[in-house]
N, C-alpha and C positions, 0 to 999 in steps of 0.2 A: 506460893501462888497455887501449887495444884490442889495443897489442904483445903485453902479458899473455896476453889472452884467445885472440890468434892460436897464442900459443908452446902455452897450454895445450891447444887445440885438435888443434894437431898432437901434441902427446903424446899423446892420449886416444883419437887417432885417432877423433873423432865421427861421421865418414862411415859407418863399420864399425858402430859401436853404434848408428846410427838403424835401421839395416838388420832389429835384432835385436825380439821382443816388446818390449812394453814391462816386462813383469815381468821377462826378463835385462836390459833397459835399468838399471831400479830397484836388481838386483842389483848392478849394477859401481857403481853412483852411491853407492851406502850403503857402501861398501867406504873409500872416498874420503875425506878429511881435512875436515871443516868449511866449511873454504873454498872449495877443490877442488868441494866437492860442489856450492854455490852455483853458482859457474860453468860446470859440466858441465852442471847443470840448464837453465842460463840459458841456453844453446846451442841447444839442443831447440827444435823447432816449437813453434806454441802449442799446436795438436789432442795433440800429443806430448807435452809437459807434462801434461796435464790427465789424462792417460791413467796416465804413471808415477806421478804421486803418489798417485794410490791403493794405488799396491802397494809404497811407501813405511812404516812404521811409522810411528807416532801422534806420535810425540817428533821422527822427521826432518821429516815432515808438518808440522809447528806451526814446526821453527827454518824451512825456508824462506819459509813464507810472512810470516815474521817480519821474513825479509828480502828479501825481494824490493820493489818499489815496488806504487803501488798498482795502476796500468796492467797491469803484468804479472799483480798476483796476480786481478784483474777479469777479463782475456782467458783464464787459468785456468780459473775459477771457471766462469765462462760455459761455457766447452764441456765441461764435467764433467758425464757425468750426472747428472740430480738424485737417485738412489736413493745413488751412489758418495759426490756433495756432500753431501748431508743423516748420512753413515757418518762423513764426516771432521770436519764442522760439533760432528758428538757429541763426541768428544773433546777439542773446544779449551774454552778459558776461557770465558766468556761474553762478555770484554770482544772478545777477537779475533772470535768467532762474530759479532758485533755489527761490526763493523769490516768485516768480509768480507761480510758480507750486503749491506751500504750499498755496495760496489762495483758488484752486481750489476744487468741491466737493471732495468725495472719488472717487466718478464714473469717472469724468473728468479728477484728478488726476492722477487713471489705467491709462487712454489713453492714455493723455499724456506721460508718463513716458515711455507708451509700443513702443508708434511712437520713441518717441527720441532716444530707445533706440536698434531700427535699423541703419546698417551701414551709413554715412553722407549723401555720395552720392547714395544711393538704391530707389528706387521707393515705398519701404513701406513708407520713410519718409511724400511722397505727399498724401498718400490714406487717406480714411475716413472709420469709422467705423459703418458710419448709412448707412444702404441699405437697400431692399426687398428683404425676401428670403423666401422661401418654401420648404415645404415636397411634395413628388411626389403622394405619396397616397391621399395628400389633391384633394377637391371638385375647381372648379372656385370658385365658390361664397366664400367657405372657404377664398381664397389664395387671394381674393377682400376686402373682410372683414378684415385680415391682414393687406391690401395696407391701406388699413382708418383709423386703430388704428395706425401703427406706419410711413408711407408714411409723415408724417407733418416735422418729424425729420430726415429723408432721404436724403442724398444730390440731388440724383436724384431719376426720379419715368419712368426713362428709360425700364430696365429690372427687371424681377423678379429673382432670384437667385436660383436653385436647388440643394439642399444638401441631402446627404444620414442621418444616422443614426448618423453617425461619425460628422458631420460638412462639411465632404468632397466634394467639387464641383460636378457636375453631369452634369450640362447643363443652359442653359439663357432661358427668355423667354421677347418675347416683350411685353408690356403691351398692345399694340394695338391687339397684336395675343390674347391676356388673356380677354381682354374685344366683342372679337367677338365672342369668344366659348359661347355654351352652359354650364347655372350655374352648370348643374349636372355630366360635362364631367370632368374627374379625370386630372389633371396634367401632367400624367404619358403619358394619350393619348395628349399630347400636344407636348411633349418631342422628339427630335430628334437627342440628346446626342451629338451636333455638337456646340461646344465652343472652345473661345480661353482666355485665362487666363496670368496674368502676374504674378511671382515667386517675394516675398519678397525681396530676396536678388539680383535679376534684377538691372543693372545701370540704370538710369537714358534716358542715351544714348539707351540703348538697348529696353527701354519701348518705347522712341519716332518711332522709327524703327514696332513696335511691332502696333501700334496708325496709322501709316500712312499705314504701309502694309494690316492692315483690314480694315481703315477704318472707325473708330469706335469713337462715343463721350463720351464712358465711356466706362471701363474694369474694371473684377474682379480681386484682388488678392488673391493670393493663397500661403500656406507655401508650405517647399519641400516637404510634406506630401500631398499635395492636398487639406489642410483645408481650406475653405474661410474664409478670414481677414479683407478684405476691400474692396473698390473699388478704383479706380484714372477717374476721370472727365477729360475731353478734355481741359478745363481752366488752370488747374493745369499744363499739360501738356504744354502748348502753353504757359505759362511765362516759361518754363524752356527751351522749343525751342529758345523764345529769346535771353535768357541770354547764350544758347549756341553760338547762331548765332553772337551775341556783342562780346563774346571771342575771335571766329575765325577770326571775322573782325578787333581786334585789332591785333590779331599777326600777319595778313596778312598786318595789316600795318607798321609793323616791331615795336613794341615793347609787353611787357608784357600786358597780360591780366591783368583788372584790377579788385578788387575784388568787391568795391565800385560801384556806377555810377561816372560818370566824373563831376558831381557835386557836389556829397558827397565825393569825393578823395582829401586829403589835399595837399596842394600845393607842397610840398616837396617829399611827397612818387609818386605825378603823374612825379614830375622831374627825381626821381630816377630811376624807371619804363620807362621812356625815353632815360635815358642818358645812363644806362648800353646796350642796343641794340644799341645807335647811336654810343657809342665809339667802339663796336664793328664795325661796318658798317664804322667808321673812319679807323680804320686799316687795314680794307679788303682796301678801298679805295688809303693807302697811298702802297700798290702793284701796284697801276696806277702811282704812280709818278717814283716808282722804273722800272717800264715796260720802259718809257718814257725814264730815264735817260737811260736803256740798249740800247735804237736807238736812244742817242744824235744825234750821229755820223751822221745818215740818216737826222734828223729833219737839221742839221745844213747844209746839203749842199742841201737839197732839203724844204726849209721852207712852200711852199705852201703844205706839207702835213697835218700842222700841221692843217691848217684853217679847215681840214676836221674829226676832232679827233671829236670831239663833237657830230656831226651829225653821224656819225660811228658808236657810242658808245652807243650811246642812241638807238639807231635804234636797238641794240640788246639786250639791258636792255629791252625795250618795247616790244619787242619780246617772249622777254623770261618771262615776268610779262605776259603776257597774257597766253600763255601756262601754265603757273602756278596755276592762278585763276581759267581754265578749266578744271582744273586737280582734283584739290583742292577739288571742288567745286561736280563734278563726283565721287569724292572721297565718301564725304559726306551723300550725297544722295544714295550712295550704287550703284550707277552704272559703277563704278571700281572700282575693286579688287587687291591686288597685281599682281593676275596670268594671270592680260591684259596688263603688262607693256610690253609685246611684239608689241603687236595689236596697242598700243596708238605709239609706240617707231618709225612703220611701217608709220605711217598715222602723226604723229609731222615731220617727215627728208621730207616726200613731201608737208606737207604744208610749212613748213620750206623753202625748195627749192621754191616753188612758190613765197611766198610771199619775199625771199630775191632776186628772178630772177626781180619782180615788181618794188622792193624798188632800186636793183640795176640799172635796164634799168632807174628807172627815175633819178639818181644821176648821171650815166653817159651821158645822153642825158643834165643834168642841167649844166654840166661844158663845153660842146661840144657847146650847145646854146648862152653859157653865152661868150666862145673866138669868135666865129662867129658875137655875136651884137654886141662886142666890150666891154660890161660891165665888163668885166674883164681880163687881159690878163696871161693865164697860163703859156705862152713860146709856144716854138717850139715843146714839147711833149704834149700837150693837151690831145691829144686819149689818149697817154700811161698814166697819170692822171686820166681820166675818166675810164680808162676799170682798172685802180689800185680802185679807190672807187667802180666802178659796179660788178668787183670780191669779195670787200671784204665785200661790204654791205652783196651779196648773201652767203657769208661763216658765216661771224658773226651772221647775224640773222637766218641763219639755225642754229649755235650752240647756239644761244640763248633762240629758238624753243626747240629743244632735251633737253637744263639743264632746260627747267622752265619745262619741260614735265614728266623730270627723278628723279626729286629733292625730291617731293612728293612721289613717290615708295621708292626712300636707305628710309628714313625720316619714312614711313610707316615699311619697312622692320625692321627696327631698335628698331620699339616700338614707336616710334617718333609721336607728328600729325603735318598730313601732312601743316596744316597750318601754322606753324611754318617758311613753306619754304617762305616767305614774297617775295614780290616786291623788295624790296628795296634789302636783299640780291642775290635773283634772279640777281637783277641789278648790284649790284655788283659785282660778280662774272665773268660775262659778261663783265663786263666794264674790268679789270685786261684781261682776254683772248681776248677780242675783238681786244685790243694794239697789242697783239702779233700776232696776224691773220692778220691784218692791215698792221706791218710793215713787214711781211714776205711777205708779198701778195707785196709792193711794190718795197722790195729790190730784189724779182724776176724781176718783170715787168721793175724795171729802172733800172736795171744795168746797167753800162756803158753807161748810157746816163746822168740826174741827178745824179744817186749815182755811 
């Protein structure tokens, strides 16, 4: 085993990848064969271990500690921070989660046990319990003196923390502000009792909102008492942005959010997650065929309408997926509410109108050019043709404008997110109503001429 370990060594050339972050470390280790990867890991410092596995996925994260003993996975475990620990702990079994906790000191044990055992989704799960804090009656130098004893174990050395008698928050202080004072000026005269704090039982969702509105690369946590518990770092924060952002962008592409990455998702559960939204999207869609069949009748005596269904239809699915993702998206970011689906409702029916008056003038002008060069001949109603698509492009993508615009408010009203309202049903929908605007629009205009 140790020949082994020496040959693999010199292969892997480990002197060279200790050198690197730990996140290129994680990279070239995940690249690695099963076995390969065990031993490559097992090479690594212990501080260095603890560090790569977080930025490991969830599936390689659970085989090595699988295998590893229990010594190694303890000296892990220990020097992981407890916001990273408590991120990895989420994803295992409960029997391993249980397994690995009992490794840990007593102290570590507490922590753990105290993080996990906040709601799933709440913002205590991400915080840490190493920070700077201070008493207000302390000296500078005092509360400097503090920062050098325990600052080494700190996640950050951002802010100083002020707590009353109770533990209870009081106020922040910058370390830059802390180190320009004078040593012998109290705390107290530093204090300007103006902080903002995030609540244990806080979503997720709500801390990010809370992180972009101030501002801010770390925040305190606090119980509903007021007691400081932890803090949440900007890091923590911004993988959980992404994994929001990944969610919304899969149901926006019409199916289930997935819990996995799309690499770690097994073939069959990514099928199922597919195919239960597309058989939906199948049935909305076979209300297009049933539309169709209710204007045989028109299609069969006037069949040059038919060449135009496609470009119709789309024009208003497209339409109305873009108003959607604007929506959506506005949604998100907080700069609409439910109580503007007036304001947005006012400003979708005119760009609506604009943009189907554009899309219309050019499909009318494209059939009036096309019988004049001779490329195609419509008959002796041509105009009445061209001003049948130039009415109904302008109707359909207006009402495809208004549903990707409105779909996101019922959706939001409902309790729903609003992402859910997808492109593709967007489009759908569209495409079922777009038929029927199409062929009213030209059993008006041809009456008694084609139809």
């Amino acid at each position: 085993m140790a020949k082994a370990l020496d040959t693999f060594r010199s292969d892997l050339n480990l002197e060279d990848l200790r050198s690197k972050h730990p996140n290129d470390i994680a990279e070239v280790i995940s690249k690695l064969s099963a076995k390969e990867r065990i031993l490559a890991f097992l090479l690594l410092p212990g501080e260095l271990k603890a560090e790569v596995l977080t930025y490991f996925t969830h599936k390689i994260q659970e085989d090595i500690l699988k295998e590893l003993g229990s010594r190694d996975t303890a000296e892990m475990l220990e020097n992981m921070a407890p916001d990273d620990r408590t991120e990895v702990f989420e994803n295992f079994p409960d029997l391993l989660i249980k397994e690995s906790i009992n490794l840990l000191s007593d102290e570590e044990k507490s922590i753990a046990l105290n993080l996990l055992g906040y709601p799933e989704k709440s913002i205590a799960r991400l915080m840490t319990p190493y920070y700077i804090q201070s008493k207000k009656s302390w000296t500078v130098r005092q509360a400097i003196a503090n920062i050098k004893r325990y600052g080494k174990k700190a996640e950050t050395l951002n802010h100083v923390y002020i707590v009353d008698k109770e533990n209870k928050l009081i106020d922040d202080i910058r370390i830059g502000k802390l180190l320009m004072a004078e040593e012998e000026q109290t705390i107290e005269s530093l204090m300007d009792y103006q902080f903002v704090s995030l609540i244990t039982t806080m979503s997720r969702e709500e801390a990010i909102e809370q992180f972009d509105k101030y501002d801010r690369a770390v925040m305190p946590v606090v119980s509903e008492n007021g007691v400081l518990v932890g803090i949440v770092t900007f890091d923590d924060i911004f993988d959980e942005i992404e994994r929001r952002d990944t969610e919304d962008i899969q149901k926006f592409g019409g199916l289930e959010a997935l819990e996995l990455s799309y690499t770690e998702t097994p073939l069959l559960t990514l099928v199922r997650k597919r195919a239960s939204v597309l058989l939906i999207l199948f049935l909305g869609e076979m209300l297009t065929a049933s539309a169709m069949g209710f204007f045989e009748v028109e299609i069969e005596k006037a069949v040059v309408l038919a060449l135009f269904i496609p470009l119709i239809i789309s024009s208003g699915g497209n339409s109305g997926s873009q108003a959607a993702t604007l929506i959506v998206r506005a949604m998100a970011i907080k700069e609409l509410g439910l109580r503007d689906w007036w304001y947005v409702m006012r400003k979708e029916v005119l760009s609506g109108l604009m943009l189907g008056l554009i899309l219309g003038t050019v499909g009318f002008l494209r059939i009036i050019v096309w019988q004049q060069a001779g490329f195609y001949d419509y008959g002796a109603y041509s105009v009445l043709i061209g001003m049948t698509v130039g009415l109904s492009l302008i109707g359909i993508v207006l009402w495809g404008t208004l549903s990707g615009s409105m779909i996101p408010f019922l959706l939001r009203l409902l309790g729903l997110d609003p992402a859910t309202s997808s492109a593709p049903f967007v489009a759908t929908l569209v495409d079922v109503t777009g038929l029927v605007i199409y062929f009213s629009i030209a059993a008006t205009l041809l009456r008694g001429t084609l139809l």
